[in-house]
C-alpha positions as CSV (number, residue, x, y, z in Angstrom):
1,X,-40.6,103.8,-48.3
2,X,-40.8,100.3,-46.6
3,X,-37.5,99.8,-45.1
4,X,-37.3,96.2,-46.1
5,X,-38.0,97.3,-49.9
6,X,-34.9,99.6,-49.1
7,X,-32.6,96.4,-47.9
8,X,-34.2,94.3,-50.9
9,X,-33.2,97.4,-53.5
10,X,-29.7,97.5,-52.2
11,X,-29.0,93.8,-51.9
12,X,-30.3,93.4,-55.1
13,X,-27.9,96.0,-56.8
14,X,-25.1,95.2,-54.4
15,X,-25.4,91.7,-55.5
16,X,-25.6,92.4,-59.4
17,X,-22.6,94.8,-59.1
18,X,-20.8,91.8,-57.3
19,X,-21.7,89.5,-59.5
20,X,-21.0,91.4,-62.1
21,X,-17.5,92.0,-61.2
22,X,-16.5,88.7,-60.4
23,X,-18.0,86.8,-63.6
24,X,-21.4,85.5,-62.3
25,X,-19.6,83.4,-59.6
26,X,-20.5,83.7,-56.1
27,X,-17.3,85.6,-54.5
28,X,-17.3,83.5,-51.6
29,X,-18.6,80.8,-49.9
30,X,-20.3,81.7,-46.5
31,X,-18.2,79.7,-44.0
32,X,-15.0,81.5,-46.4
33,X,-15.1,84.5,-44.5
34,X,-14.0,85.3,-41.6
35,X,-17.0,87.0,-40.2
36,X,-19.2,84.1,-40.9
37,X,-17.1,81.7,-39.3
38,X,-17.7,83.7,-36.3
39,X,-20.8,84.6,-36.8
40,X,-23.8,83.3,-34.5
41,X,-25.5,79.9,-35.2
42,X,-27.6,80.7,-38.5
43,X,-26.5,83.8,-39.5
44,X,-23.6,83.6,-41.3
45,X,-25.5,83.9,-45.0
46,X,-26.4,87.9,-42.9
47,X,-22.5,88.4,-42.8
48,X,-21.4,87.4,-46.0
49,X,-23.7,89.7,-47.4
50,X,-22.7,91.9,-45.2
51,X,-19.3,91.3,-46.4
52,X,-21.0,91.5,-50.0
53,X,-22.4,94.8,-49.5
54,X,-18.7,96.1,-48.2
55,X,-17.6,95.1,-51.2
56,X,-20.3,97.0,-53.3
57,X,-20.0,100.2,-50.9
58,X,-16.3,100.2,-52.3
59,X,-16.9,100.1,-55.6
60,X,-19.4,102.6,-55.3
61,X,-17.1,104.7,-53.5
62,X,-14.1,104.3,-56.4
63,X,-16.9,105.3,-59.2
64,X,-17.0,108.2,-61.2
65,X,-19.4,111.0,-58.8
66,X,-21.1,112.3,-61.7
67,X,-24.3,109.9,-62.3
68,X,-26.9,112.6,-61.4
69,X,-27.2,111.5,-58.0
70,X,-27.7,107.8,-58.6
71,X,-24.7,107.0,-57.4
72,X,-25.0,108.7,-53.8
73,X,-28.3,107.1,-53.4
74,X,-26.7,103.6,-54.6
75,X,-24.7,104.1,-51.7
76,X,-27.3,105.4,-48.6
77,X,-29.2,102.3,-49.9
78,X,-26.1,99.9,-49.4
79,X,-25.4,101.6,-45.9
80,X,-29.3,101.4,-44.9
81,X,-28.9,97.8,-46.0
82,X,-26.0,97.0,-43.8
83,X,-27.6,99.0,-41.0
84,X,-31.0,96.4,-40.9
85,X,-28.8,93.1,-41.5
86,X,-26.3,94.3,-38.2
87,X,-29.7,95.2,-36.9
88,X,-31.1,92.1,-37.6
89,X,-28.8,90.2,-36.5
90,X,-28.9,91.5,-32.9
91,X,-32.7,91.1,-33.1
92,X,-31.7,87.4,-33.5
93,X,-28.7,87.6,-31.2
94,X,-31.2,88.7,-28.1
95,X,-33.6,85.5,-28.7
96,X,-35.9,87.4,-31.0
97,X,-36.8,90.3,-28.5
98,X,-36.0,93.9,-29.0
């Protein structure tokens, strides 16, 4: 599978399961957290859904086990996600070269 359908897939539920709990209101604001204030110029919307996707991991990881597997692969997506947004970042971080 196309790793960047992978990161889309698990923002996308990461996001839904946050909106969900909070009401449908964004948790945060990006320059709210702490690691977008310190992020590098431009990518502070990369940590808050980093931050996000934290959040979403630990829900994941306080769910019932038993959801036929779903629920294990819910949570190697969200990891896989924060793996290409730290990986992305550095990309950006080193001027765009690898």
């Amino acid at each position: 599978m196309d790793p960047w359908k992978v990161v889309a897939l698990a923002s996308s539920g990461a996001l839904a399961l946050v909106l969900f709990h909070c009401g449908g209101a964004p948790a945060t604001s990006p320059a709210a957290t702490p690691a977008a204030a310190a992020a590098p110029s431009g990518e502070s919307e990369m940590m808050l859904a980093r931050d996000e996707l934290a959040t979403a991991r630990r829900y994941l990881d306080d769910a019932i086990p038993d959801k036929g597997g779903h629920r294990e692969q819910a949570v190697r997506l969200v990891d896989q996600a924060v793996f290409e947004i730290n990986q992305g970042v550095a990309f950006a971080s080193s001027g765009g070269r690898p």
